[in-house]
C-alpha positions, 0 to 999 in steps of 0.5 A, a space after each residue: 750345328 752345335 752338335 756336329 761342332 761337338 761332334 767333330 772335337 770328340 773324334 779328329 783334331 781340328 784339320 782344314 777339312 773341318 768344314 766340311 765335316 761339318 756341313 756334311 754332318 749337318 745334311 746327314 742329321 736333315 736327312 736321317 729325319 726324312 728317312 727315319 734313321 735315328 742320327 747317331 746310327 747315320 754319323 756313326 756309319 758315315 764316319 766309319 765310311 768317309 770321316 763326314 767328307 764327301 768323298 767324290 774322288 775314286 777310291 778304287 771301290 767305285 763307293 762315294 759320298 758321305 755314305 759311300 755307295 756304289 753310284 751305279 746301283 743307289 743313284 738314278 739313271 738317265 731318266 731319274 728312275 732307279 731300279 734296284 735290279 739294274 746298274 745304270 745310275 749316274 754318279 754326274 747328277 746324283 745327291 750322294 747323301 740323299 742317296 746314301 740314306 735311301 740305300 741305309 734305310 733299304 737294308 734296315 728294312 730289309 734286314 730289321 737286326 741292325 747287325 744284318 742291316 749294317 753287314 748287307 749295307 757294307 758286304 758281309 764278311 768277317 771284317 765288316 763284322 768287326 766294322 759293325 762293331 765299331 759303328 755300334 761303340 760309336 753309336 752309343 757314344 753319340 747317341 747321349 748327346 743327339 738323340 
C-alpha cells in the first residue's frame, strides 16, 4: 500500500479519486505477480491507459478497465470460455484488471521485445511508438522504488 501511496504523490496531486488509484494499483501489483509481469511495467502501462481508475464508462473505443481492453476480445463469454479467435466476451461479468493482465502477459509472450509487446497490446502505429516510449521513462522510474 506504501508504495502505491508513494506512487500516487510522484504522478497526480491529491484529487477525490485518489482512492481509487490506490486500490487499483493495489489489485495491479497482486495480479502482476500472478502473471508474472514485473509491476512497474503493469502500473506503467495502466497509468498510461486509465491514471489507475477503473474506468467502466465508454469511452468511445470500447476499451475498459484499468488496462483498457476490448471487453469483447479479452473477457469470457456467456459460458466463461474465452477464445482468442472470437468476439463474444461480456463486459457484465468480467474482472477488468485480471483481464487486462491475461491480455498484457499474452502479447509479452507472444512478442518477447517489450517494444513489440507493448505496440501489438495498444495497436501499433506511430503514435503508440511514441506511448511505448512514455511507459518505458516511467518504468524506470518505478522500478527503483518496486522491484
Amino acid at each position: 500500500m506504501l508504495t502505491c501511496l508513494l506512487f500516487i504523490s510522484m504522478l497526480t496531486p491529491p484529487t477525490y479519486q485518489d482512492q481509487e488509484r490506490l486500490y487499483t494499483c493495489i489489485d495491479l501489483i497482486d495480479l502482476s505477480d500472478q502473471y508474472m509481469i514485473p509491476p512497474a511495467l503493469v502500473l506503467s502501462v495502466s497509468w498510461f491507459e486509465s491514471n489507475w481508475l477503473q474506468k467502466l464508462d465508454n469511452n468511445g473505443s470500447n476499451c475498459y478497465g484499468p488496462l483498457q481492453i476490448k471487453s469483447s476480445y479479452w473477457c469470457e463469454n456467456k459460458e466463461g470460455i474465452w477464445n482468442k479467435h472470437k468476439k463474444d466476451g461480456l463486459l457484465k461479468s468480467c474482472d477488468l484488471a485480471n483481464r487486462g493482465l491475461f491480455a498484457l502477459s499474452y502479447y509479452i509472450d507472444k512478442y518477447p521485445d517489450i517494444d513489440n509487446s507493448l505496440c501489438h497490446f495498444g495497436g501499433c502505429t506511430k503514435e503508440r511508438r511514441q506511448y511505448i516510449k512514455k511507459i518505458k521513462r516511467l518504468f524506470k522510474r518505478l522500478y527503483v522504488h518496486i522491484n
